[in-house]
C-alpha positions in Angstrom: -33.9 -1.4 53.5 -31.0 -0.2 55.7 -33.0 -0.3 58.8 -33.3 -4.6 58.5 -29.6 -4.5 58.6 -29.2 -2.5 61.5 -32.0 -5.7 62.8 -29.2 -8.0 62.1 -26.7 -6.2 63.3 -25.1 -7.8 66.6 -25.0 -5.0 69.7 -25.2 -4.1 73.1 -27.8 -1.6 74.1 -27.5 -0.4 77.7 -30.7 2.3 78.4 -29.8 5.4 80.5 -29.0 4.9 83.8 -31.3 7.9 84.6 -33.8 9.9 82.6 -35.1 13.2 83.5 -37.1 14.5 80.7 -39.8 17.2 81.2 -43.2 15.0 80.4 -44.4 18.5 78.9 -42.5 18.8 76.1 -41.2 16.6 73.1 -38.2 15.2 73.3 -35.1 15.2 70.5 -32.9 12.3 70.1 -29.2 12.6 69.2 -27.3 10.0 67.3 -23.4 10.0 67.8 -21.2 7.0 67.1 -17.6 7.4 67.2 -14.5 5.6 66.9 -11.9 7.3 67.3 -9.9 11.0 67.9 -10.8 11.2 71.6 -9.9 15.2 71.4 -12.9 16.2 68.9 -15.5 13.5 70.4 -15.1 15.8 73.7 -15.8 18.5 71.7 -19.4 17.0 70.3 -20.5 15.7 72.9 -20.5 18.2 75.4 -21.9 20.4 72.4 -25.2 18.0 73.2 -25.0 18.0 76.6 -25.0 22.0 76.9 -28.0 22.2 74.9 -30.6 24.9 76.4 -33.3 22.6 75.6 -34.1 20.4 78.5 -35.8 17.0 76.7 -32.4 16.1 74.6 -31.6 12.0 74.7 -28.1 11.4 73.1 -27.9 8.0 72.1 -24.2 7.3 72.0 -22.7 3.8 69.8 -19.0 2.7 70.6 -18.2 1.2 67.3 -15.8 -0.8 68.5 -13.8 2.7 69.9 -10.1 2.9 70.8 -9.8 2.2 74.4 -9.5 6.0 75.8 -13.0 6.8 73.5 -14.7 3.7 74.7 -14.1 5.0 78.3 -15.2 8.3 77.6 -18.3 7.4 76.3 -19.1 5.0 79.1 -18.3 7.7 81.4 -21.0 10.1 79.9 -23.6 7.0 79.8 -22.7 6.8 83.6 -23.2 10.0 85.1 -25.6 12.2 83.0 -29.1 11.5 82.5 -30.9 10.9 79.5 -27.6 9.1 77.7 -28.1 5.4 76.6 -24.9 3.6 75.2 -25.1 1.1 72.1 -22.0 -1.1 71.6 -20.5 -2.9 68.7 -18.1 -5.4 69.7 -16.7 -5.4 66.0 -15.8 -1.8 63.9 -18.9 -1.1 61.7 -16.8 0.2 58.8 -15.0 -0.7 55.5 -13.0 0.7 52.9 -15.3 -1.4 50.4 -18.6 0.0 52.2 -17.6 3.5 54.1 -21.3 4.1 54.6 -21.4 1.0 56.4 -21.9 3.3 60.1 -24.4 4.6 58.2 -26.5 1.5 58.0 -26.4 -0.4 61.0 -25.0 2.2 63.7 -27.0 4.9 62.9 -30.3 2.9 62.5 -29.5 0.5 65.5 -29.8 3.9 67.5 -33.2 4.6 65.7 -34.6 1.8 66.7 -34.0 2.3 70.3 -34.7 6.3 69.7 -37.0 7.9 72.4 -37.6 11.0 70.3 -39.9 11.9 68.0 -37.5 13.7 66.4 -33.8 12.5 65.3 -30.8 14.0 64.6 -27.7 12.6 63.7 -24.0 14.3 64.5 -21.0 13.0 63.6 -18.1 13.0 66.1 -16.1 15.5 64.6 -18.9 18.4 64.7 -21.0 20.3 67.0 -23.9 22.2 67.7 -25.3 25.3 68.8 -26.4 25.4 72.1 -29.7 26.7 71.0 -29.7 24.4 68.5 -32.6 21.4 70.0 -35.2 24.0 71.2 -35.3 25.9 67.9 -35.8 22.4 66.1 -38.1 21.4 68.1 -40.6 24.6 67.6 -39.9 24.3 64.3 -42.3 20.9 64.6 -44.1 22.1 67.4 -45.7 25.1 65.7 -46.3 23.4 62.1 -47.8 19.9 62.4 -46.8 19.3 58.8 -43.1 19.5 59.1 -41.5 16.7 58.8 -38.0 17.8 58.7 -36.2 20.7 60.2 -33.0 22.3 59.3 -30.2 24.8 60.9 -27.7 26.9 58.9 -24.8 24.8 58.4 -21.2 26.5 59.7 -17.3 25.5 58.6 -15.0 25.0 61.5 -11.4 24.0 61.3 -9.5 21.3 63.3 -8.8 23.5 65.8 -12.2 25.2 65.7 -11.4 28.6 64.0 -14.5 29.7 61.4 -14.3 29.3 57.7 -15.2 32.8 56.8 -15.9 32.2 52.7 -17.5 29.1 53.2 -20.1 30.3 55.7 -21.1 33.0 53.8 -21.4 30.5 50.9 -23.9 29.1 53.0 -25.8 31.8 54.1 -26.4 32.5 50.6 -27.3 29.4 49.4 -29.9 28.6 51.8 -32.2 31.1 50.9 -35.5 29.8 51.9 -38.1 30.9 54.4 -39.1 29.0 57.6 -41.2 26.5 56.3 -40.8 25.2 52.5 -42.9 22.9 50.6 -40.1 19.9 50.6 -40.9 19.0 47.5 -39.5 22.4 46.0 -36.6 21.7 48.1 -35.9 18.7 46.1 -37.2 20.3 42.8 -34.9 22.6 43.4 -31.9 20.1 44.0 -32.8 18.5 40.8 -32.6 21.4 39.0 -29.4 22.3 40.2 -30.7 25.0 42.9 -31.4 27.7 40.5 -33.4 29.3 43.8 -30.4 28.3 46.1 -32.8 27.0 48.8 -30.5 24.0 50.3 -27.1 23.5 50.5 -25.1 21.6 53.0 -22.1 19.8 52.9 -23.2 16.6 54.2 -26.1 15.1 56.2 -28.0 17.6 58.2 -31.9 17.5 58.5 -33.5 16.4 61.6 -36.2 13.8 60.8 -39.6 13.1 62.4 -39.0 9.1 63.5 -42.1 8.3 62.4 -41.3 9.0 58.6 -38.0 7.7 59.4 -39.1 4.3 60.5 -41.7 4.0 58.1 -39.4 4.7 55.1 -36.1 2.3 56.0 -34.2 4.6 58.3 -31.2 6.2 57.4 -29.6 5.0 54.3 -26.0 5.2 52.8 -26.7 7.8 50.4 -28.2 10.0 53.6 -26.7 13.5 52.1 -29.4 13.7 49.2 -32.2 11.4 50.6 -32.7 13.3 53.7 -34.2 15.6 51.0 -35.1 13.4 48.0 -37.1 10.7 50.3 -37.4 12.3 53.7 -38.0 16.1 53.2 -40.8 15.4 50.3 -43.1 14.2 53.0 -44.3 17.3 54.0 -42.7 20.8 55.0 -39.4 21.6 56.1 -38.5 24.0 58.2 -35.4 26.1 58.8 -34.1 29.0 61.3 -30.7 29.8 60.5 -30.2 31.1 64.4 -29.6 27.4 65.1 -26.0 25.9 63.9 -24.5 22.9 63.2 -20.6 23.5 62.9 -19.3 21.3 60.5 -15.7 20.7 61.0 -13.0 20.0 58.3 -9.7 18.5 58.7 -7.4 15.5 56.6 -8.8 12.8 59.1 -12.4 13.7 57.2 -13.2 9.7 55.9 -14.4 11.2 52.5 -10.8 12.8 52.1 -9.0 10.0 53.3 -10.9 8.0 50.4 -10.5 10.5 47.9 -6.9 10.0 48.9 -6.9 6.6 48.0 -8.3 7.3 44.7 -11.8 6.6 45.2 -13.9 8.3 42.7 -17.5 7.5 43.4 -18.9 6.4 40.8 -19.5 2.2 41.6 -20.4 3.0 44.8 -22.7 6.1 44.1 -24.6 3.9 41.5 -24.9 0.9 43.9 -26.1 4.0 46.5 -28.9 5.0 44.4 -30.2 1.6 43.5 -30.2 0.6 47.6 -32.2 3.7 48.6 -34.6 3.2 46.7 -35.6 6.8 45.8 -36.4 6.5 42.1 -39.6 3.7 42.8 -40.6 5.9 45.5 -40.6 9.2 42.8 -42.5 6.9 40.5 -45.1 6.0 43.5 -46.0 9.7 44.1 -44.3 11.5 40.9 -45.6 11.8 37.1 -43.2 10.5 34.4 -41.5 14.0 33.5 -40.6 14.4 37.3 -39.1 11.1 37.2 -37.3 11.7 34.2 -35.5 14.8 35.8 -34.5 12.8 39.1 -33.0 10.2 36.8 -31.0 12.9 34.5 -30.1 14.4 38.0 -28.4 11.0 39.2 -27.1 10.3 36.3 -25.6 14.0 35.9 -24.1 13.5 39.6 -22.9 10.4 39.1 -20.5 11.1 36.0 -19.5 14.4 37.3 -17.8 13.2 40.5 -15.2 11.1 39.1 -14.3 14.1 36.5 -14.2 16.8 39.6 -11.8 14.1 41.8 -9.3 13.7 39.1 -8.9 18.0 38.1 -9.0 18.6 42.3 -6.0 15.5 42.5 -3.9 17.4 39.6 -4.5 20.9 41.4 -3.4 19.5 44.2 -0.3 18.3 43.1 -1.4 14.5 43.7 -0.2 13.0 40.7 0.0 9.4 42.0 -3.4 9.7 43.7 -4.7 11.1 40.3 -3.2 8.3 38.5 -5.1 5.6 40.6 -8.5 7.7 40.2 -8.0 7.7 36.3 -7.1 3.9 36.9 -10.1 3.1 38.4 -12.1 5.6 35.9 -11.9 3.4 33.3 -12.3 0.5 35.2 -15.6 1.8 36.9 -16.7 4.1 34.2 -15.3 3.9 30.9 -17.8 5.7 29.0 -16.2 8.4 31.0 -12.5 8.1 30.1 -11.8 10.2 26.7 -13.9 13.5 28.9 -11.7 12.3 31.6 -8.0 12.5 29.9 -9.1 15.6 28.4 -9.8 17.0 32.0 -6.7 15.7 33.1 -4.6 16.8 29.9 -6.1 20.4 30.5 -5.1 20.1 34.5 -1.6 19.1 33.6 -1.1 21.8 31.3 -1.9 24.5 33.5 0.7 23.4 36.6 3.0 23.6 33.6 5.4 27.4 33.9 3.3 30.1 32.7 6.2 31.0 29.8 6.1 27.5 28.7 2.5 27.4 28.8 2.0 30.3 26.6 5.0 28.9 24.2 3.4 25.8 23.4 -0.5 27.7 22.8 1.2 30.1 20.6 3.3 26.8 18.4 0.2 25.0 18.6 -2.0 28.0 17.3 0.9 28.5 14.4 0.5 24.8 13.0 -3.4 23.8 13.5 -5.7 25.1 10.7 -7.1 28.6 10.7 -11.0 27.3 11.2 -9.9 25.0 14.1 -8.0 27.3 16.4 -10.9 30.2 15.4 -13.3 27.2 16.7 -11.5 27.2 19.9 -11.0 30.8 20.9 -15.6 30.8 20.5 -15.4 28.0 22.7 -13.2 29.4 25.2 -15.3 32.6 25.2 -18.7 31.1 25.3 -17.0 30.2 28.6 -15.9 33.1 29.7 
């Protein structure tokens, strides 16, 4: 469970050097570890700090920060109230385990959590300032919500709105205020025909109780905060409240997508540590089971394919090489699907009159029945 590592874990925790909570009202905890980029930590921060909502604590972890974060954070922990400070003498992250943070920083702040509510938020994003006291009364007014949800928002480096991806969002979260979360993750597994849920990362704010009780956060967070967290009761959502999800080349999943990571070694080990299949089997009947495995599976082999065609649209060629490298070394059941993918990707950066010369000399020599069995495939998928 990733919560006993987080146990183990060897930290500093330094309580708030003040508190002023209104005893009245429930209070949210905020989890923010960072390490680095000074400019955009700022930025986060103060996003919790201007929250409306009076009982916010924001539990902040120095993972070992660059000198001019380390201060910064020490700074907040000093002089505002409700801010305790965890420190890691040693950086909580590797290339070989990038969830690591995940694991020990996130749930070393859980344990210490004052809320009965948690949120996470990475360093790099921010939040509406309306954002706590609409969670909350999403838990306040139904006593059977156990997780809570804003309307995710795409924000640049320097903080201009993604348009088309917002929108996407908008209409792919098309679910009511409270929602049975176990059609939330039927849904998921189905491949959200219904388009309840969609977010691009980690998002849900979790009741601790559940959170405790079930491990803590775990390194495969993005789906469990749904596929072990949300099925415990409702989930609510009010799309007035944002998180703003920011996107830039510093993003840790890019950088280790440019190093040709393609998720599938990792993803499987991520599935076998959360544990979310035995706890399907606990409350699930066979043929629900059965779809949550075909989902992973599914997921699994369609990440390395979707890395490789985005690294040859991208002009990566070396970093596409290394992914197809480590393809067949991770997954070679996948590797004939895979140098078709990439065969089709290379043909297409190809010039257009080129392009079109080779379909028309390879149409001239292949036999009639196999180039008419290609033109039904190609528009079946039209």
């Amino acid at each position: 469970m990733s919560i006993a590592e987080a146990r183990r874990a060897r930290y500093t925790y330094e309580p708030a050097t003040r508190e002023a909570y209104d005893p009245g009202q429930p209070i949210l905890t905020v989890i923010l570890d960072a390490y680095y980029r000074l400019d955009l930590v700022e930025q986060s921060v103060q996003s919790v700090l201007d929250q409306e909502y009076p009982n916010v604590e924001l539990i902040l972890i120095d993972n070992a920060a660059q000198p001019e974060v380390a201060r910064y954070l020490r700074d907040v922990h000093t002089t505002r109230p409700n801010v305790p400070l965890i420190r890691f003498a040693e950086n909580q992250f590797s290339w070989d385990d990038i969830a690591m943070p995940v694991a020990t920083c996130w749930n070393a702040a859980l344990l210490h959590a004052s809320g009965e509510y948690v949120a996470h938020l990475s360093y790099d994003d921010m939040l509406s300032p309306n954002y706590a006291a609409l969670m909350v009364r999403l838990f306040v007014e139904n006593p059977k919500c156990v997780t809570a949800a804003p309307l995710p928002a795409s924000i640049a480096a320097d903080g201009s709105r993604n348009g088309a991806f917002n929108e996407a969002m908008v209409q792919s979260n098309r679910r009511g205020r409270f929602t049975p979360g176990i059609a939330l993750a039927f849904d998921l597994i189905a491949g959200s025909p219904n388009r309840l849920f969609a977010a691009p990362g980690e998002l849900l704010v979790i009741r601790r109780k559940e959170l405790l009780e079930y491990g803590g956060f775990d390194r495969l967070c993005d789906l469990t905060q749904i596929l072990k967290y949300a099925i415990l009761g409702d989930s609510g959502f009010d799309p007035n409240a944002r998180v703003y999800w920011r996107h830039h080349a510093e993003q840790v999943n890019k950088q280790a997508k440019d190093r040709g990571f393609v998720w599938y070694a990792s993803g499987k080990d991520l599935w076998e540590r959360s544990g979310v299949v035995e706890l399907w089997r606990e409350r699930f009947a066979p043929d629900v089971v059965a779809a949550l495995t075909t989902f992973r599976d599914r997921s699994l082999d369609a990440a390395p394919i979707a890395v490789l065609r985005d690294d040859i649209r991208s002009g990566k060629l070396r970093t596409a090489a290394i992914a197809a490298a480590n393809i067949v070394r991770e997954c070679p059941h996948l590797a004939p699907r895979a140098l078709r993918a990439a065969a089709a990707e290379l043909v297409m950066l190809l010039p257009r009159g080129l392009y079109s010369a080779m379909r028309r000399a390879a149409v001239s020599v292949l036999p009639a029945e196999t180039v008419a069995a290609w033109r039904a495939r190609r528009g079946a998928k039209a």
